[in-house]
MARMI-394258 format. One line per 5 residues: number of its first residue (from 1); their letters; for each residue y, x, z of C-alpha. Coordinates in steps of 0.001 Angstrom, whole numbers, plus 500000, padded with zeros to 6 digits. Layout:
MARMI-394258
NUM = a = Y:X:Z ~ ...;
This chain:
MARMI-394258
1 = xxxxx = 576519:090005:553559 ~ 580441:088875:553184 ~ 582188:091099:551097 ~ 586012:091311:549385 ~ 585759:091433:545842;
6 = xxxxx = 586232:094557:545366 ~ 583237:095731:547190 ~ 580997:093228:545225 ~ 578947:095857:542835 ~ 576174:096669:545466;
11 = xxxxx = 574174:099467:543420 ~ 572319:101601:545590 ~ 569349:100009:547503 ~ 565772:099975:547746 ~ 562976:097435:547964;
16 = xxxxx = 558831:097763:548079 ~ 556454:095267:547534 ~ 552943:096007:548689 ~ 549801:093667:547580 ~ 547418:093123:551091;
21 = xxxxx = 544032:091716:550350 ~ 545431:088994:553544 ~ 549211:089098:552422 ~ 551997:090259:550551 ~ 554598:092936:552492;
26 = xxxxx = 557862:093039:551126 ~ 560940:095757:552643 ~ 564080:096735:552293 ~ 566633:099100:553414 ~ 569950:097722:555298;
31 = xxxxx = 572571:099735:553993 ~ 574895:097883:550932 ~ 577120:100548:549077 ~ 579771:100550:546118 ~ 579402:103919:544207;
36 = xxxxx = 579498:106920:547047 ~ 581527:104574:549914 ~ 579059:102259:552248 ~ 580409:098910:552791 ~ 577704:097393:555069;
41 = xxxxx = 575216:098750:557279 ~ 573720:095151:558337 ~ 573201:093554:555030 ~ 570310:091366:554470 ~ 568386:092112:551516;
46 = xxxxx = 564826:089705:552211 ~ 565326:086000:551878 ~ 562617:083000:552223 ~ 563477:080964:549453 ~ 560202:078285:550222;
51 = xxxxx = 557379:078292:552883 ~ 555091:080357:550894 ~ 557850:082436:548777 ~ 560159:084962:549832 ~ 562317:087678:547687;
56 = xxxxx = 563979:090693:547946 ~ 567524:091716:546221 ~ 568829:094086:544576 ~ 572347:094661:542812 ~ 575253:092520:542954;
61 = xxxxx = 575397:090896:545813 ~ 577670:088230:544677 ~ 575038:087056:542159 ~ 572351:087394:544147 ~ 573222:085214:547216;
66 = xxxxx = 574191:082649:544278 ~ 570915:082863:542761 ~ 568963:082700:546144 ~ 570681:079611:547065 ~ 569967:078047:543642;
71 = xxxxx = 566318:078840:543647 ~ 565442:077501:546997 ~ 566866:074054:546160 ~ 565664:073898:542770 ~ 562403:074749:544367;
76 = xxxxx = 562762:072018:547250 ~ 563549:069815:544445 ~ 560501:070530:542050 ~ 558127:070043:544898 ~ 559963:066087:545989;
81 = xxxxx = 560300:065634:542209 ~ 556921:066493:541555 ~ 555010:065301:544653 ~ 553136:068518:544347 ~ 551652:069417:547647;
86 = xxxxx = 552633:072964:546961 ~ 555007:074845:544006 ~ 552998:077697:542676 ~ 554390:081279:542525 ~ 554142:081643:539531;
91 = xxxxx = 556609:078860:539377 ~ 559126:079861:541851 ~ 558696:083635:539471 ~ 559629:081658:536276 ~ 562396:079648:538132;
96 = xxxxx = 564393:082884:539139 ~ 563573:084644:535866 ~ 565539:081786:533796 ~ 568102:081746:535970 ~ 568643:085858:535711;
101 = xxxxx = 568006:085572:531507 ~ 570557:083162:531124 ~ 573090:084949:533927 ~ 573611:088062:532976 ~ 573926:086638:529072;
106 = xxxxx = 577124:085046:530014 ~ 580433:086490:528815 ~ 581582:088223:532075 ~ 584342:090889:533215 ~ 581561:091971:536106;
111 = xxxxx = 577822:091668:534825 ~ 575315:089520:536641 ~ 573151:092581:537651 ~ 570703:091943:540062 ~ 566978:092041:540450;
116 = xxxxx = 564517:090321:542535 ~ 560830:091226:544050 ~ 559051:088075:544587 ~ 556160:087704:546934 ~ 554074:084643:547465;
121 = xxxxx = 551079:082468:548204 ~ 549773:079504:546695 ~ 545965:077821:546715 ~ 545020:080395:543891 ~ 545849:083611:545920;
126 = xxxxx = 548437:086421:546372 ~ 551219:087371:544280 ~ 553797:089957:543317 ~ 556526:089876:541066 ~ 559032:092007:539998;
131 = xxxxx = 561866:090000:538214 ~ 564247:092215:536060 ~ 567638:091779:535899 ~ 567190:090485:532247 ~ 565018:088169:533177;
136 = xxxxx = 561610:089419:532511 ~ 558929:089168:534984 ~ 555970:091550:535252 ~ 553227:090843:537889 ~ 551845:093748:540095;
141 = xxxxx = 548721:093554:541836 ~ 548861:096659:543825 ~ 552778:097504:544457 ~ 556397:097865:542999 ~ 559453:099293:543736;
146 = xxxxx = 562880:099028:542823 ~ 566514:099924:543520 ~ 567785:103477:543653 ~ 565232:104999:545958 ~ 562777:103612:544318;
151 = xxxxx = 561590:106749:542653 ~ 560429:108221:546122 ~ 558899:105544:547100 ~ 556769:105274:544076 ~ 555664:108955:544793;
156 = xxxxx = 554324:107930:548213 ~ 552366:104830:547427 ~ 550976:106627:544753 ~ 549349:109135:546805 ~ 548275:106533:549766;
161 = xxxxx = 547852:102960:548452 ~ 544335:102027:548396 ~ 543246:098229:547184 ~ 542296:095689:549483 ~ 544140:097646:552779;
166 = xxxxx = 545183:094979:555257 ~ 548095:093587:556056 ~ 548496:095593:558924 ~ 548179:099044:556910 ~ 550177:097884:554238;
171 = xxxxx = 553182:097364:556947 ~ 552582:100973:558037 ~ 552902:102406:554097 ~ 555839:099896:553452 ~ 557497:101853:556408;
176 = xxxxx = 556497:105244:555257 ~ 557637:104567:551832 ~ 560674:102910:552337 ~ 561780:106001:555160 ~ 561141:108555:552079;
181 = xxxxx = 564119:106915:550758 ~ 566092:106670:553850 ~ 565195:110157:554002 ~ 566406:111511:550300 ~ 568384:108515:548756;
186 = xxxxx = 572139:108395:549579 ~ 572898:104639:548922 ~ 569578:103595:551044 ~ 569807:104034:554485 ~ 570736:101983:558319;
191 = xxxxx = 567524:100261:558940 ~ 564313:098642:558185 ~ 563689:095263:557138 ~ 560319:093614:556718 ~ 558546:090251:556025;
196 = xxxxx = 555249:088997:555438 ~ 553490:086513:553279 ~ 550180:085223:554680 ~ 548519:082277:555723 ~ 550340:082128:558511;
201 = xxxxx = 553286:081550:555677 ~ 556349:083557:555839 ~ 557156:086111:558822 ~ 559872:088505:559868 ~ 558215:091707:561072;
206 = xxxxx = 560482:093560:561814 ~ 564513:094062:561290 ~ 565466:097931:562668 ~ 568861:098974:562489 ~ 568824:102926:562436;
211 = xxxxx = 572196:103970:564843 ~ 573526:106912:563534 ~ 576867:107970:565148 ~ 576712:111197:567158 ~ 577674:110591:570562;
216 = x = 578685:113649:572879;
Protein backbone atom coordinates (compact mmCIF):
# COMPACT_ATOMS: atom_id res chain seq x y z
CA UNK A 1 0.00 0.00 0.00
CA UNK A 2 2.78 2.63 -1.47
CA UNK A 3 1.58 5.93 -1.29
CA UNK A 4 3.12 9.78 -1.99
CA UNK A 5 2.90 11.73 0.98
CA UNK A 6 0.33 13.49 0.28
CA UNK A 7 -2.07 10.69 0.08
CA UNK A 8 -0.85 9.32 3.51
CA UNK A 9 -4.11 10.21 5.82
CA UNK A 10 -6.09 6.96 4.95
CA UNK A 11 -9.49 7.75 6.91
CA UNK A 12 -12.23 5.91 5.57
CA UNK A 13 -12.15 2.06 6.02
CA UNK A 14 -13.74 -0.67 7.72
CA UNK A 15 -12.73 -3.74 9.69
CA UNK A 16 -14.89 -6.67 11.70
CA UNK A 17 -13.73 -8.97 14.05
CA UNK A 18 -15.98 -11.91 14.78
CA UNK A 19 -15.30 -14.37 17.95
CA UNK A 20 -15.90 -18.36 16.52
CA UNK A 21 -16.17 -20.87 19.27
CA UNK A 22 -13.11 -22.75 16.68
CA UNK A 23 -11.50 -19.32 15.56
CA UNK A 24 -11.28 -15.79 15.30
CA UNK A 25 -12.50 -14.09 11.65
CA UNK A 26 -11.11 -10.89 11.00
CA UNK A 27 -12.16 -8.58 7.43
CA UNK A 28 -11.61 -5.76 5.80
CA UNK A 29 -12.57 -3.72 2.92
CA UNK A 30 -9.85 -2.94 0.02
CA UNK A 31 -10.47 0.45 -0.85
CA UNK A 32 -7.76 3.25 0.89
CA UNK A 33 -9.13 6.92 0.51
CA UNK A 34 -7.94 10.58 1.50
CA UNK A 35 -11.11 12.67 2.34
CA UNK A 36 -13.75 12.16 -0.80
CA UNK A 37 -10.74 11.07 -3.56
CA UNK A 38 -9.79 7.07 -3.53
CA UNK A 39 -6.19 6.50 -3.79
CA UNK A 40 -6.06 2.66 -3.80
CA UNK A 41 -8.40 0.05 -4.63
CA UNK A 42 -5.86 -2.96 -3.74
CA UNK A 43 -4.67 -1.96 -0.38
CA UNK A 44 -4.02 -4.51 2.18
CA UNK A 45 -5.54 -3.88 5.38
CA UNK A 46 -5.00 -7.73 7.34
CA UNK A 47 -1.47 -8.53 8.32
CA UNK A 48 -0.01 -11.78 10.27
CA UNK A 49 2.20 -10.26 12.59
CA UNK A 50 3.11 -14.05 14.41
CA UNK A 51 1.83 -17.65 13.75
CA UNK A 52 -1.04 -17.37 16.01
CA UNK A 53 -1.65 -13.38 15.71
CA UNK A 54 -2.87 -11.42 12.98
CA UNK A 55 -4.32 -7.61 12.85
CA UNK A 56 -6.26 -5.47 10.96
CA UNK A 57 -5.57 -1.52 10.21
CA UNK A 58 -7.10 1.25 10.23
CA UNK A 59 -6.02 5.04 9.64
CA UNK A 60 -2.80 6.27 8.56
CA UNK A 61 -1.29 4.09 6.61
CA UNK A 62 2.12 5.43 7.03
CA UNK A 63 1.98 4.59 10.76
CA UNK A 64 0.47 1.60 10.49
CA UNK A 65 2.80 -0.38 8.13
CA UNK A 66 5.53 1.12 10.67
CA UNK A 67 3.87 -0.26 13.56
CA UNK A 68 3.13 -3.73 11.91
CA UNK A 69 6.66 -4.16 11.08
CA UNK A 70 7.74 -3.22 14.63
CA UNK A 71 5.38 -5.56 16.34
CA UNK A 72 6.18 -8.66 14.45
CA UNK A 73 9.90 -8.40 15.29
CA UNK A 74 9.50 -7.32 18.70
CA UNK A 75 7.27 -10.30 18.91
CA UNK A 76 9.86 -12.74 17.12
CA UNK A 77 12.19 -11.32 19.55
CA UNK A 78 10.18 -11.84 22.90
CA UNK A 79 9.54 -15.41 21.98
CA UNK A 80 13.90 -16.17 21.18
CA UNK A 81 14.46 -13.86 24.18
CA UNK A 82 12.17 -15.60 26.26
CA UNK A 83 12.37 -19.24 25.08
CA UNK A 84 8.65 -19.23 25.47
CA UNK A 85 7.18 -21.92 23.35
CA UNK A 86 4.45 -19.52 22.44
CA UNK A 87 3.85 -15.38 23.08
CA UNK A 88 0.40 -15.00 24.45
CA UNK A 89 -2.17 -12.60 22.89
CA UNK A 90 -2.60 -10.88 25.34
CA UNK A 91 1.00 -10.03 24.90
CA UNK A 92 1.23 -9.31 21.31
CA UNK A 93 -2.33 -6.84 22.46
CA UNK A 94 -0.14 -5.00 25.07
CA UNK A 95 2.90 -4.84 22.65
CA UNK A 96 0.91 -2.81 19.92
CA UNK A 97 -1.02 -0.83 22.53
CA UNK A 98 2.42 0.76 23.92
CA UNK A 99 3.60 1.31 20.83
CA UNK A 100 0.18 3.35 19.66
CA UNK A 101 0.15 5.27 23.46
CA UNK A 102 3.46 6.46 23.07
CA UNK A 103 3.00 7.28 18.99
CA UNK A 104 0.46 9.35 18.66
CA UNK A 105 1.87 11.36 22.02
CA UNK A 106 4.73 12.53 20.00
CA UNK A 107 4.94 16.15 18.84
CA UNK A 108 3.91 15.68 15.14
CA UNK A 109 2.77 17.97 12.06
CA UNK A 110 0.54 14.65 10.91
CA UNK A 111 -0.87 12.61 13.99
CA UNK A 112 -0.08 8.94 14.42
CA UNK A 113 -3.79 7.91 13.93
CA UNK A 114 -4.33 4.49 13.45
CA UNK A 115 -6.10 1.61 15.07
CA UNK A 116 -5.68 -2.02 15.15
CA UNK A 117 -8.15 -5.24 15.63
CA UNK A 118 -6.14 -7.98 16.97
CA UNK A 119 -7.11 -11.59 16.70
CA UNK A 120 -5.32 -14.52 18.18
CA UNK A 121 -4.73 -17.90 19.74
CA UNK A 122 -2.67 -19.04 22.43
CA UNK A 123 -2.89 -22.40 24.87
CA UNK A 124 -5.61 -20.48 26.97
CA UNK A 125 -8.11 -19.91 24.04
CA UNK A 126 -9.45 -17.28 21.57
CA UNK A 127 -9.04 -13.70 21.53
CA UNK A 128 -10.18 -10.33 20.27
CA UNK A 129 -8.88 -7.07 20.67
CA UNK A 130 -9.65 -3.86 19.64
CA UNK A 131 -6.58 -1.49 20.12
CA UNK A 132 -7.48 2.30 20.01
CA UNK A 133 -5.56 4.68 18.47
CA UNK A 134 -4.60 6.04 22.00
CA UNK A 135 -3.51 3.08 23.00
CA UNK A 136 -6.17 1.48 25.01
CA UNK A 137 -7.15 -2.00 24.49
CA UNK A 138 -10.61 -3.43 25.21
CA UNK A 139 -11.22 -7.22 24.71
CA UNK A 140 -14.44 -8.45 22.89
CA UNK A 141 -15.68 -11.80 23.19
CA UNK A 142 -18.39 -11.74 20.68
CA UNK A 143 -17.38 -8.99 17.88
CA UNK A 144 -16.07 -5.39 17.06
CA UNK A 145 -15.97 -3.10 14.47
CA UNK A 146 -14.19 -0.19 13.47
CA UNK A 147 -13.35 2.34 10.75
CA UNK A 148 -15.95 4.47 9.03
CA UNK A 149 -18.46 1.83 8.12
CA UNK A 150 -18.33 0.52 11.10
CA UNK A 151 -21.66 1.79 12.24
CA UNK A 152 -23.50 -0.55 9.66
CA UNK A 153 -21.80 -3.21 10.39
CA UNK A 154 -22.52 -3.05 14.03
CA UNK A 155 -26.30 -2.93 13.05
CA UNK A 156 -26.00 -6.29 11.27
CA UNK A 157 -24.11 -8.37 13.76
CA UNK A 158 -26.34 -7.13 16.18
CA UNK A 159 -29.31 -8.60 14.71
CA UNK A 160 -27.48 -12.07 13.58
CA UNK A 161 -24.48 -12.90 15.81
CA UNK A 162 -25.23 -15.74 17.96
CA UNK A 163 -22.33 -17.20 20.52
CA UNK A 164 -20.49 -20.16 19.84
CA UNK A 165 -21.41 -20.07 15.69
CA UNK A 166 -18.57 -21.75 13.84
CA UNK A 167 -16.01 -20.64 12.03
CA UNK A 168 -17.63 -21.31 8.97
CA UNK A 169 -20.85 -19.09 9.85
CA UNK A 170 -18.91 -16.50 11.26
CA UNK A 171 -17.09 -16.12 7.63
CA UNK A 172 -20.59 -15.88 6.11
CA UNK A 173 -21.72 -12.80 8.74
CA UNK A 174 -18.15 -11.22 8.38
CA UNK A 175 -19.16 -11.06 4.60
CA UNK A 176 -22.63 -9.86 5.15
CA UNK A 177 -21.51 -7.27 7.50
CA UNK A 178 -18.66 -5.98 5.93
CA UNK A 179 -20.92 -5.73 2.24
CA UNK A 180 -23.49 -3.44 4.39
CA UNK A 181 -20.68 -1.11 4.32
CA UNK A 182 -19.58 -1.60 0.85
CA UNK A 183 -23.09 -1.07 0.28
CA UNK A 184 -23.75 2.48 2.27
CA UNK A 185 -20.18 3.73 3.26
CA UNK A 186 -18.38 5.90 0.65
CA UNK A 187 -14.69 5.47 1.77
CA UNK A 188 -15.26 1.44 2.09
CA UNK A 189 -15.55 -0.26 -0.92
CA UNK A 190 -13.31 -2.61 -3.97
CA UNK A 191 -13.22 -5.91 -2.32
CA UNK A 192 -13.22 -8.37 0.42
CA UNK A 193 -10.48 -9.43 2.49
CA UNK A 194 -10.53 -12.21 5.04
CA UNK A 195 -8.32 -14.31 7.43
CA UNK A 196 -8.69 -16.79 9.97
CA UNK A 197 -7.26 -17.69 13.30
CA UNK A 198 -7.61 -21.37 14.26
CA UNK A 199 -5.73 -24.26 15.07
CA UNK A 200 -4.78 -24.65 11.90
CA UNK A 201 -2.93 -21.06 12.79
CA UNK A 202 -3.34 -18.22 10.51
CA UNK A 203 -5.26 -18.47 7.00
CA UNK A 204 -6.17 -16.26 4.09
CA UNK A 205 -9.78 -16.99 3.14
CA UNK A 206 -10.41 -15.12 0.85
CA UNK A 207 -9.04 -11.73 -0.98
CA UNK A 208 -12.07 -10.45 -3.62
CA UNK A 209 -11.47 -7.52 -5.54
CA UNK A 210 -15.02 -6.07 -6.53
CA UNK A 211 -14.43 -4.68 -10.53
CA UNK A 212 -16.46 -1.88 -10.95
CA UNK A 213 -15.90 -0.04 -14.30
CA UNK A 214 -18.85 -0.16 -16.70
CA UNK A 215 -17.88 -1.70 -19.79
CA UNK A 216 -20.16 -1.22 -23.00
Amino acid sequence: MELSSRDQLIKGTTTVGIVCKDGIVLVADKRASAGYRIVDKKAEKLHRIADNMAVAMAGLVSDAQLIIKLARSELMLKKIRSDAPEITVKEGANLIANILYSNIRKPSMIPGIVGFLLGGKDSTGYYLYDLGIDGSISMHDDYVSDGSGSDLVIGVLEATYKRGLPLTEGINLAVKAISAAIARDMPTGNGIDIITISDKGVSEVMNKPVETKIII
